[in-house]
C-alpha positions in Angstrom: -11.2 23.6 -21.4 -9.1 23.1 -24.8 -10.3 20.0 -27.1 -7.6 17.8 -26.1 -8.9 18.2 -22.0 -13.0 17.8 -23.7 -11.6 14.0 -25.7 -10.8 13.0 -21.4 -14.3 14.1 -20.2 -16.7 11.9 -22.1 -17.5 9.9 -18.6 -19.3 12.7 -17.1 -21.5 13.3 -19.8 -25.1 12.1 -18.7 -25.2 9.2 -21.3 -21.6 7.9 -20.6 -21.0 4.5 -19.6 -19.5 4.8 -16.1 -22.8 6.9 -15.3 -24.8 4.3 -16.6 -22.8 1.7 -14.3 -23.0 3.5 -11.6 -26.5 4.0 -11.6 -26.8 0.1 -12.3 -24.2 -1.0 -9.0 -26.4 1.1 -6.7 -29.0 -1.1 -7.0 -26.9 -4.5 -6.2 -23.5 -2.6 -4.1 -24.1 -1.1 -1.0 -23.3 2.8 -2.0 -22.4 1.2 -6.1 -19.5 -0.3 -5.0 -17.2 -3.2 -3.5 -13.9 -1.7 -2.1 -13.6 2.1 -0.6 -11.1 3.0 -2.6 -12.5 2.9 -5.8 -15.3 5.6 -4.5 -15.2 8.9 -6.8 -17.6 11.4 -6.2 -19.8 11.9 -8.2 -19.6 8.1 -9.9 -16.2 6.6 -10.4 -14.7 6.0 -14.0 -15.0 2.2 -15.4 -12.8 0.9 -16.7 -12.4 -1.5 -20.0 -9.0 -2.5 -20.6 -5.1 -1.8 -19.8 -1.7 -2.4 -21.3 1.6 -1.0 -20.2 1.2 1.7 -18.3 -2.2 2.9 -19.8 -6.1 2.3 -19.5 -9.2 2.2 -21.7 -11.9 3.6 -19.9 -16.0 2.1 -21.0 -16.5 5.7 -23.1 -13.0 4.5 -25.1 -10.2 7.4 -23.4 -7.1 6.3 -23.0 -5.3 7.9 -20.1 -1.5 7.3 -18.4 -2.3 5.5 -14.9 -0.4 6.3 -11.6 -2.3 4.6 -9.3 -1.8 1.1 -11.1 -4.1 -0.5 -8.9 -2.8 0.6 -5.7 0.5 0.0 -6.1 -0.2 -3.6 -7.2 0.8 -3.6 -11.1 4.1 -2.4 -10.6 4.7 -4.3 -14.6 1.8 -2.4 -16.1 -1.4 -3.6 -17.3 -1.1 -6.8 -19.3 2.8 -7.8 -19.2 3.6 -10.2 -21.7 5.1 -12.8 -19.8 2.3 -12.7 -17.4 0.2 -13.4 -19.8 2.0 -16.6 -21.5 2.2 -17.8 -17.9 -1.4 -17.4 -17.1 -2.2 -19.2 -20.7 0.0 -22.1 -19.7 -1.1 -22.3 -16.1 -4.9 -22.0 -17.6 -4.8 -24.9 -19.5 -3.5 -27.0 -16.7 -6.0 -25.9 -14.2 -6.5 -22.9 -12.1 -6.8 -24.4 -8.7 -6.6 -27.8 -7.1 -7.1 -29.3 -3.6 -3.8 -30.4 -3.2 0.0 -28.1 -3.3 1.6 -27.2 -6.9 5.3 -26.8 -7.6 4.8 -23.6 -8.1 4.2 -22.1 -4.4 7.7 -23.5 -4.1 8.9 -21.5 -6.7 7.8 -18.3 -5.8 8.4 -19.1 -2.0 11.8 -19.7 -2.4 12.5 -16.3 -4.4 10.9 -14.6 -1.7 13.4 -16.5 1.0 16.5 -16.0 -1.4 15.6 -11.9 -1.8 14.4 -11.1 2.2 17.2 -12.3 4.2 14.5 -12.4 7.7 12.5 -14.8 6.5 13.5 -18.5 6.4 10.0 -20.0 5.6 6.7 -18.2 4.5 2.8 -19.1 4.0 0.0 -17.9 1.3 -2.7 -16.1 1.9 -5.1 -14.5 -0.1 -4.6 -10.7 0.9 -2.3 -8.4 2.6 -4.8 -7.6 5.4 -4.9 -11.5 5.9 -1.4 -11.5 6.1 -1.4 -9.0 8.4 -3.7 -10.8 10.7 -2.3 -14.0 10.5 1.6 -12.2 11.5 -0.3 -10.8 14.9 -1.6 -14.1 15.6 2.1 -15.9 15.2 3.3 -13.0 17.4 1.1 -13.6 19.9 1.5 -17.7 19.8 5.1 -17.0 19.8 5.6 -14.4 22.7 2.7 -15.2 25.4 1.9 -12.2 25.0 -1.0 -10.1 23.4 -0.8 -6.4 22.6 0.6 -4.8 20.0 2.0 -1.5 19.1 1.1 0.3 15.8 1.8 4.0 14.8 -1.5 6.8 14.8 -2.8 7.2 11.3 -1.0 3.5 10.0 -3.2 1.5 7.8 -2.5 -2.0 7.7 -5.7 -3.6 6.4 -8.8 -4.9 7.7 -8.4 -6.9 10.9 -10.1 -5.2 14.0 -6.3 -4.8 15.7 -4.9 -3.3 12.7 -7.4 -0.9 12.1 -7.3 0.7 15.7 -6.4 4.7 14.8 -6.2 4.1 11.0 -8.2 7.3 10.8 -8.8 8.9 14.0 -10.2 12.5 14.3 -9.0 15.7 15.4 -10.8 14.9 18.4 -10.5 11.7 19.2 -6.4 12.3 19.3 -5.2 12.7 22.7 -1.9 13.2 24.1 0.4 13.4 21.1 3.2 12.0 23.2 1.0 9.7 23.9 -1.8 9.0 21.4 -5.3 7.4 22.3 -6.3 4.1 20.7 -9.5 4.6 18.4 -11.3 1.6 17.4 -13.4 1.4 14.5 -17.3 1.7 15.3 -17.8 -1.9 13.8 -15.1 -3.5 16.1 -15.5 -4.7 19.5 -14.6 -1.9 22.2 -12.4 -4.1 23.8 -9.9 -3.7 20.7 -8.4 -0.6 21.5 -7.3 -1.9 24.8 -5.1 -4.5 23.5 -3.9 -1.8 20.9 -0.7 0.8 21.8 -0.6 3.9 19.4 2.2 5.8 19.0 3.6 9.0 17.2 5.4 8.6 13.7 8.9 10.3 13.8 9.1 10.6 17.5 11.5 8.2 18.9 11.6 9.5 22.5 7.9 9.2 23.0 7.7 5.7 21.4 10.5 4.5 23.1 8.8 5.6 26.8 5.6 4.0 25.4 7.2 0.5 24.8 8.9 0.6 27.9 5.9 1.4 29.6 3.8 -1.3 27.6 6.8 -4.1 27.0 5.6 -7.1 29.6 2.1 -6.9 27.4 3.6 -6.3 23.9 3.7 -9.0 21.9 4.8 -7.1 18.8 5.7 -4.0 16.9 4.0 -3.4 13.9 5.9 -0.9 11.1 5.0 -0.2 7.8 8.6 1.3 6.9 6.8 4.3 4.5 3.2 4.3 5.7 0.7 5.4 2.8 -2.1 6.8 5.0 0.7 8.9 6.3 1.3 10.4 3.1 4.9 8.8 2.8 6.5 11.1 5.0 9.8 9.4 5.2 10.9 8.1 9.0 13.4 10.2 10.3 17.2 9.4 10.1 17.9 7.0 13.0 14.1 6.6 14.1 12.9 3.3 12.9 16.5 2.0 14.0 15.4 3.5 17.5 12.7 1.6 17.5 13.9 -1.9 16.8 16.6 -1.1 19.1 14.1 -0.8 22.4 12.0 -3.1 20.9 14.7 -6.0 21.0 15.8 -4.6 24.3 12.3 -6.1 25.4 12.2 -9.0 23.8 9.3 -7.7 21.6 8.9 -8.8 17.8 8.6 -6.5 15.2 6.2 -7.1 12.4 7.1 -5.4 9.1 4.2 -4.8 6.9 5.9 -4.6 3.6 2.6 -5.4 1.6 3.2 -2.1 -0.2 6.9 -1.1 0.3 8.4 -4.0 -0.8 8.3 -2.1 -4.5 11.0 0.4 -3.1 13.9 -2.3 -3.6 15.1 -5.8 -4.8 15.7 -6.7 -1.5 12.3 -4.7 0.1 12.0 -1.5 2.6 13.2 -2.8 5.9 16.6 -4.1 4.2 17.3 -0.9 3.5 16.7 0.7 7.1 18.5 -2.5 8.6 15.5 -3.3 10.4 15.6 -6.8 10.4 12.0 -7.8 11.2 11.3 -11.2 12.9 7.7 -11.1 10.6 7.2 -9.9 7.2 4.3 -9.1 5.5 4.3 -9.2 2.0 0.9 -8.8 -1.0 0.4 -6.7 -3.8 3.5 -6.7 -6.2 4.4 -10.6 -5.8 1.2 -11.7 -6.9 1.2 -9.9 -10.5 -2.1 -8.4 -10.5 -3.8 -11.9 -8.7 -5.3 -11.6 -5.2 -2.3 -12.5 -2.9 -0.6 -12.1 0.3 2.0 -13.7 2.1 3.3 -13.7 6.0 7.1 -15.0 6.6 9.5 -14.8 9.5 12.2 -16.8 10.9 12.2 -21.0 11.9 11.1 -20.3 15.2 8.2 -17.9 14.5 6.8 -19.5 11.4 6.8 -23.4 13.7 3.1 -21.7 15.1 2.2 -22.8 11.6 4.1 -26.0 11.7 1.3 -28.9 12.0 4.6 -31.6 12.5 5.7 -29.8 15.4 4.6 -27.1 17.7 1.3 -25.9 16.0 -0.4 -22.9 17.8 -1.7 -20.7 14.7 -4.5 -23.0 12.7 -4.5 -21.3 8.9 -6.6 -23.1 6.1 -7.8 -21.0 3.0 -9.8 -22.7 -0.1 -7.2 -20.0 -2.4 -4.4 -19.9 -0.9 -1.4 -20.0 -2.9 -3.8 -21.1 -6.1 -1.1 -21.2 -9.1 -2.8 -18.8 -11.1 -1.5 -16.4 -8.2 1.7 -17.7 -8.0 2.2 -18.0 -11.4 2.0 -14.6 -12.7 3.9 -13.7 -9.3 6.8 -15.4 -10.8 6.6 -14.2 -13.8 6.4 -10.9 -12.2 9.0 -11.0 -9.5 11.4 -12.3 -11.9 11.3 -9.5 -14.3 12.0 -7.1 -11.0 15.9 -7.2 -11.2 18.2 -4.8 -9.7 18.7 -3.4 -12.7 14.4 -3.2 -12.6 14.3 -1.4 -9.4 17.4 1.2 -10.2 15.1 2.1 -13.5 11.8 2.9 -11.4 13.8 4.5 -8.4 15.2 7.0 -11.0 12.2 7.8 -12.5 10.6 8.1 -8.9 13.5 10.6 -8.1 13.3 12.5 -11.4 9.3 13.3 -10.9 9.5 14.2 -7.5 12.6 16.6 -7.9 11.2 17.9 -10.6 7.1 18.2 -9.3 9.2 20.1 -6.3 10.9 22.4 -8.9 7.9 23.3 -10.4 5.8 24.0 -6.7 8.7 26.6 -5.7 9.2 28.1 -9.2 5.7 28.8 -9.4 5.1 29.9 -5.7 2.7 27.1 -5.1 1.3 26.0 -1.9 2.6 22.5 -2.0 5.1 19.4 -2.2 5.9 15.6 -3.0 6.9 13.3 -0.7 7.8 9.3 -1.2 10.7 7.3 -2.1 11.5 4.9 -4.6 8.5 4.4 -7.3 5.6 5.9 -4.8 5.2 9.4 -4.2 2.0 11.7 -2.5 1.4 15.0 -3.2 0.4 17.2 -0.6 -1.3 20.0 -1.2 0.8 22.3 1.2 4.3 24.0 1.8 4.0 23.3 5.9 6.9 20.8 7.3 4.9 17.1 7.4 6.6 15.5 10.6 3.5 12.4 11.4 0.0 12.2 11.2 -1.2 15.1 12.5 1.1 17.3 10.5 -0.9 15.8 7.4 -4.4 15.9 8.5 -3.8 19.6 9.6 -2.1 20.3 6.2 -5.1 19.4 4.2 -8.2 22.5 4.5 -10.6 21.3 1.8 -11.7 17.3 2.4 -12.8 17.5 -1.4 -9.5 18.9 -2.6 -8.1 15.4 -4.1 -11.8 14.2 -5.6 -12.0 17.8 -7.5 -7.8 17.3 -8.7 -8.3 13.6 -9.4 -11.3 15.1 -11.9 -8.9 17.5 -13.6 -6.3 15.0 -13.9 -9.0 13.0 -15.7 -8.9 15.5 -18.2 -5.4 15.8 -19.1 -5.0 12.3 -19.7 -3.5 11.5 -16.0 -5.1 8.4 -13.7 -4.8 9.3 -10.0 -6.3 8.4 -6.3 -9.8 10.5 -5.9 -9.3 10.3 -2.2 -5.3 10.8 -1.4 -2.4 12.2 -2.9 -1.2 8.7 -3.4 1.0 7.2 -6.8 3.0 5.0 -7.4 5.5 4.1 -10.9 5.5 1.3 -12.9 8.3 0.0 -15.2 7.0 0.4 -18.7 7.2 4.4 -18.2 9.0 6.8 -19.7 10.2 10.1 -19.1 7.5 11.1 -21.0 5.0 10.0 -19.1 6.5 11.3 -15.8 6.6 15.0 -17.8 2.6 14.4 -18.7 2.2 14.1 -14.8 4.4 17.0 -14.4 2.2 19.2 -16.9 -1.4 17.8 -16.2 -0.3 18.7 -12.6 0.4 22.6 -12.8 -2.7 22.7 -15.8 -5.1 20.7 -13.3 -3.8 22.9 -10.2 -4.5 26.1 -12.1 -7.9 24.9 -12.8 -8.9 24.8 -9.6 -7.3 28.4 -8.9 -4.5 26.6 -6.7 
């Protein structure tokens, strides 16, 4: 290890900061912590503060982040204009029991940028939004199953979670994939759940046709993370809104991460033309948002004037602290914005590629836009499957996300997952590049 790699490793020295956290949250967190993903074996990094596309961590390193709270800060850490709209909306009030001009605001960008949805709602995550879009779907259509793809993560709702994570042996037919419901959810879940197999359009197809008089919706997430971003196939997400309208069935577009890929979000560019969107993350500029929208006749389950079948209250929704600094956020994301990141997101994962075959290396990037996953192997990543039988060594992304700790570079601890944000440089994206091939030759990859 050189000196600059020893100035990134002060954290795991046994009178750090982040050990002495750690060792403190274990005695008020169940397991020293409050969300899964933040879990880093063996104690996660604190950190202390962030601006543009960097973070201090408690021990005082300063390292480039490509995580950017899971996709969430797509401005950075501590945006300017963010700020002086959070000052302002501070010193007016942070929340009220009443509506504020400003969920207007930000409700009718979002209607003016996603041509589906004519009228939207708040919520306070994207795994309530998520909920709340299979409840209108069900209101809507009669019906109550849905349809979700093996290995999908859309949150936390019982339905959504059926086969987030399902085992080798819990996988069935792969034309044909079992449901697997979480051990915490009723077992009745996974009967009203339909899995089926990313990038195969034949099987879904036969399943919907099979399932349609039940199916109340489709749910897509256009580049599923848990799936490593392995792109859909040309023509297969069009395949599947095509039976799926066939059979009157509504699609659900979970776009609480994807919407980052364009100015006009994911499933514009695959014309898939959702009858629900679900939208978080990005448009609430680093505040605890979500968002479900759809078309006048879906959204009227809402509607308490007219033909109200979804009830939906929440202390926080659309607070204006939230909606400001989505604002402020959302109109700094321009065309001009999303052409920027996209060409950075192109230019590392051509180049990460580059470096993989010039060096022999077992491995590859995936993605699109500003979010890419590396995958530690060369094999052909088709679905699900494909990526859980790519990765031999469970520990593999803990043990890089270490390494890339040392050579200044912020990553996931438990998937290959990154994403861009736009006060980058090409710099930055080469400091990836070259903590990369140094952290992979570390650990004798």
């Amino acid at each position: 290890m050189n000196d600059s790699q020893k100035k990134k490793t002060a954290y795991r020295l046994d009178t750090s900061q982040s050990r002495r956290l750690y060792q403190q949250s274990l005695k008020l967190l169940p397991g020293g912590n409050t969300r899964h993903t933040a879990i880093f074996a063996p104690y996660p990094v604190y950190a202390k503060s962030g601006n543009g596309c960097r973070v201090i961590d408690v021990e005082g390193e300063e390292r480039i982040d490509f995580i950017n709270n899971y996709t969430s800060l797509i401005l950075g850490h501590s945006n300017p204009k963010i700020l002086e709209a959070l000052r302002n909306q501070i010193e007016r009030g942070v929340c009220f029991g009443m509506p504020t001009e400003s969920e207007i605001e930000l409700a009718s960008l979002i209607v003016e940028r996603i041509e589906s949805i004519d009228k939207l709602r708040f919520c306070n995550s994207g795994s309530e939004a998520v909920m709340l879009a299979i409840k209108a779907a069900r209101a809507v259509s009669g019906k109550h199953k849905i349809a979700k793809f093996e290995g999908a993560y859309h949150g936390s709702y019982d339905y959504a979670q059926v086969s987030e994570n399902p085992l080798p042996g819990e996988w069935g037919d792969p034309e044909s994939p079992a449901s697997v419901a979480e051990v915490s959810a009723a077992p009745s879940v996974k009967e009203d759940v339909i899995v089926m197999p990313w990038n195969n359009p034949k099987a879904c197809e036969a399943i919907i046709e099979k399932n349609k008089r039940q199916l109340a919706a489709v749910l897509i997430d256009p580049l599923p993370a848990r799936l490593g971003f392995i792109s859909p196939r040309p023509g297969f997400l069009e395949a599947i809104r095509d039976v799926a309208r066939q059979n009157h069935i509504l699609i659900i577009a979970d776009e609480v991460l994807t919407f980052r890929l364009s100015f006009h979000g994911a499933s514009h560019s695959h014309a898939l033309a959702p009858d629900i969107t679900v939208l978080g993350k990005i448009i609430g500029g680093g505040f605890p948002i979500g968002a479900v929208g759809g078309s006048d006749v879906v959204m009227e389950v809402f509607d308490h004037t007219r033909n109200q079948k979804v009830h939906h209250g929440g202390t926080f929704n659309a607070n204006p602290i939230s909606m400001r600094a989505g604002l402020a956020t959302m109109r700094q994301l321009t065309p001009q914005a999303f052409g920027q990141l996209n060409l950075m997101g192109d230019y590392l994962r051509d180049n990460l590629n580059q470096l993989f075959k010039r060096k022999k290396l077992r491995a590859q990037v995936t993605g699109q836009g500003s979010l890419f996953f590396f995958h530690p192997t060369d094999r052909e990543l088709l679905d699900y499957r494909s990526m859980v039988h790519s990765v031999k060594d469970p520990s593999f992304h803990n043990r890089l996300a270490h390494e890339m700790l040392a050579n200044g570079i912020i990553t996931s601890p438990s998937l290959g997952v990154g994403c861009l944000s736009t006060p980058m440089k090409n710099e930055d994206l080469d400091a990836y590049i070259n903590a990369l091939e140094i952290s992979l030759s570390s650990l004798s990859w």
